[in-house]
C-alpha positions, 0 to 999 in steps of 0.5 A: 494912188488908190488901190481898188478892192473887191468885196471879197477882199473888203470883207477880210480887210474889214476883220483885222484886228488892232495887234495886226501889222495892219493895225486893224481895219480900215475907216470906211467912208460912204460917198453917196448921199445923205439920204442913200446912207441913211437908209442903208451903209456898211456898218461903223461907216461915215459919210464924206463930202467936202465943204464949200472950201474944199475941205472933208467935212468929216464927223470930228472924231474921225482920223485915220494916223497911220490906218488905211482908208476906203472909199465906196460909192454906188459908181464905183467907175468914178471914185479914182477922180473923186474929189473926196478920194484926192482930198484923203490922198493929197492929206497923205496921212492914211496908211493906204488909199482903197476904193471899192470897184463893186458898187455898194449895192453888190455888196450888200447883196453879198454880206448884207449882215455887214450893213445897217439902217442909218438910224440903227443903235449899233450902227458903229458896231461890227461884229468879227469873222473869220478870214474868207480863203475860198467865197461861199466854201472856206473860212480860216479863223481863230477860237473867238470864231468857232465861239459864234458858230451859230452866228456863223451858221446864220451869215455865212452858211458854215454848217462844217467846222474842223477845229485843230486844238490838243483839247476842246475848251468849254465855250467851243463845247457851248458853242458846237452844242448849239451849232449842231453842225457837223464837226471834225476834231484834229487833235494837233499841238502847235509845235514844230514836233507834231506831225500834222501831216496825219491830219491832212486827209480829214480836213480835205475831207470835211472841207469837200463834204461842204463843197458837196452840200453847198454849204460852207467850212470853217478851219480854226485853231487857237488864233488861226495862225499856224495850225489851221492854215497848215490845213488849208494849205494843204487843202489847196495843194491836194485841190487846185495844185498849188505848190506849197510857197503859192499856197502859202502866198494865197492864204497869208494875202487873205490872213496876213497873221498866216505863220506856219511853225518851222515842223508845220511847213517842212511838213507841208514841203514834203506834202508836196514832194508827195503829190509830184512823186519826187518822194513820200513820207520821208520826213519824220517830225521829233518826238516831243519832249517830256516837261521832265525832259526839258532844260527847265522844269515847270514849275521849278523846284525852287518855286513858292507861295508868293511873299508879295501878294499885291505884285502885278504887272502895269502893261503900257502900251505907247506910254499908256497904261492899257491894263494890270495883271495881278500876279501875286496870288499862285507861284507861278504865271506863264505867258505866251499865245497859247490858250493854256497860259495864264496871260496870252499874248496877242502879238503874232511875234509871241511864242505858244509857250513864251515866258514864266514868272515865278515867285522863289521861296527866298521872296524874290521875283523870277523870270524865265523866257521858254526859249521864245523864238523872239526872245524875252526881254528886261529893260530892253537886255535880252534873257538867255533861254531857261535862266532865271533872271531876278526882277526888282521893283520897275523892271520893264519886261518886254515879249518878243517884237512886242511894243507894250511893255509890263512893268513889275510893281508892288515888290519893294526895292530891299525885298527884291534884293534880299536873297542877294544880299543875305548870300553876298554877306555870307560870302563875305563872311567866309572870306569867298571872293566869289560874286553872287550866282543864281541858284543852279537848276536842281538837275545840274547840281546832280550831274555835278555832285556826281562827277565831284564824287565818283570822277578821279582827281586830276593828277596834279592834284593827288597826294603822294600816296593816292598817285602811288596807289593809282599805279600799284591798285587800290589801298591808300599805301605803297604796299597796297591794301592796309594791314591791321 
């Protein structure tokens, strides 16, 4: 059965993206006539009729495996008994079945820059948005947004922006430069250690120093996941009351890619234990650590100047090749969905700091997952926290619930084992039995070295006269200290 949609909320629909769990937005199909949609449709819509044989005649490059599907019409009352509407449900492979209960002209009217003559170059083309909270007021999006705020300026009246970012990159720079809108800078990690509770009171702020001009605001932080929706959380909370879960509940129905981290949302849990008087200010987050201060250091002190400079990674997705990322030129790479990565990762399962790749001073090719909350994994073994882990030729590492796969290649098979096998023969040689081990982590080794040096010995392990020196006092005899 169709489910029927406002234009509001077709016009968040129609800004997901592919990595989504809704796989992008949906294909639109145009049900009036050839000459209603020639003069104006939604952009990268296609007209839909059925043939003399009961068939959708459809452009032959349209297909919808696996997406949803929507449906709109200047009559909106009669789309459920379309004939066009049962043909798409009773061909059952649309992920789902919607129909716009405006009628196409409310919604030109509304998001007019979302629609285009028929004839137009760019008919095919829609350019993205932020996710709208509030209609008119609030508008929850990622850096790609806060990039176009001229844009943004122009289609959707947003003359205030609240960027929730530890350090402003250069196009957010271009772009407000330009804007010259008014902006407010909270400067908030994402991790479960900030407290973004110190930033609640600036964003309601900026958000109803909007309401009061009429105009609009855009909440934005990296990927508009975590830290800018804490924001508008809290925004709704402090505005319409909500409690926390029916704040969260709100957003994500608008932003489905909405997570805030485990910090964010205890913080949220007793922003809300604030505003009913049960408690205040209880919950303190952790002080962040220190990179020195971590189980792993960055980059390690193992780490070199690649010995493979032509290796890079194949990343696949679906058995096909959708890109290559070079990684032989510095000794280390980082990946994860934070802005200051090498590689980002797009998936919503990817941590902000996720995984290193880190070339070793012996030639061989590491790497180390940061403690990613969905894990790393190569060739489908999951890797322990801050371990390095050596990759050979064609190993297949994978991110989180990620379905794209990147595959090292570019480092020959006896160089990715040679560290291994010069240690295996030196083992061999001395007459040790003991398997090869990875190299222990420098800080390690020290807290080893000095409980070798400085700890007692066990007793069974003493000599006679270093248990009779024990009991007597210091010396290496009986008599204790030597005589000359």
């Amino acid at each position: 059965m169709a489910r029927g949609v406002d234009s509001a909320e077709l016009f968040n629909l129609l800004q997901h993206q592919k990595t989504w769990p809704s796989a992008g937005p949906p294909i639109l199909l145009d049900l009036r006539g050839p000459d209603a949609f020639a003069a104006r449709h939604i952009r990268a819509a296609h007209r839909a009729s059925l043939t003399r044989e009961g068939t959708l005649d459809l452009p032959p490059h349209v297909s919808w495996g696996g997406k949803a599907v929507c449906l709109y019409d200047e009559q909106p009352e009669s789309l459920d008994d379309h004939p066009v509407c049962r043909a798409v449900l009773a061909e059952g492979s649309a992920r789902a079945v919607l129909v716009l209960r405006d009628a196409y002209s409310a919604f030109e009217a509304q998001f007019r820059f979302l629609t285009t003559r028929g004839d137009s170059a760019s008919a095919m083309k829609r350019p993205i948005y932020p996710s709208c909270i509030l209609p008119g007021l609030l508008y929850l999006g990622d850096l790609a947004d806060a990039s176009a705020l001229p844009r943004l300026r122009e289609h959707l009246h947003i003359t205030h922006a609240v960027t929730a970012l530890a350090e402003l990159p250069p196009s957010l720079k271009a772009s407000l430069a330009e804007w010259r809108g008014t902006h407010v800078w909270c400067n908030v990690r994402d991790v479960e250690q900030a407290d973004i509770k110190e930033h609640f009171d600036r964003a309601y702020e900026a958000i109803e120093a909007a309401r009061a001009a009429g105009t609009a605001v855009l909440v934005h932080c990296s990927r508009g996941v975590s830290r800018s929706a804490s924001l508008c959380m809290a925004y709704l909370m402090r505005r319409e009351g909500m409690s926390a879960a029916d704040a969260k509940e709100f957003v994500q129905k608008r932003r489905p890619i909405v997570q805030p981290n485990e910090g964010f949302w205890r913080c949220l849990q007793e922003f809300e234990k604030e505003r009913s008087g049960g408690r205040s200010g209880v919950y303190v987050p952790r002080k962040t650590k220190a990179l020195d201060e971590l189980e792993c250091e960055l980059p390690p002190s193992w780490a070199a100047a690649p010995t493979h400079t032509k290796a890079r990674l194949v990343v696949a997705k679906g058995g096909e090749v959708v890109d290559e990322l070079e990684v032989g030129e510095h000794e280390m790479y980082t990946f994860g969905r934070s802005l200051t990565c090498d590689f980002q990762l797009e998936h919503p399962s990817a941590s902000r700091q996720h995984a290193a790749l880190v070339h070793h001073e012996n030639g061989g090719v590491y790497l180390i997952d940061l403690k990613a909350s969905h894990g790393t994994a190569v060739n489908g073994k999951p890797l322990k926290p801050f371990e390095a882990y050596l990759l050979r030729e064609g190993a297949e590492v994978t991110f989180g619930a990620s379905t794209r796969s990147y595959k090292l290649v570019g480092i020959p098979t006896a160089a990715s084992s040679s560290w291994k096998d010069a240690n295996d023969e030196e083992a061999h040689a001395s007459g040790s039995k003991r398997p090869y081990q990875p190299p222990m982590h420098p800080k390690k080794w020290e807290k080893k070295k000095r409980r070798w040096l400085n700890g007692p010995k066990a007793h069974s392990k003493m000599s006679e006269n270093e248990r009779v020196a024990q009991m007597a006092g210091s010396g290496s005899g009986c008599m204790g200290p030597g005589f000359d």
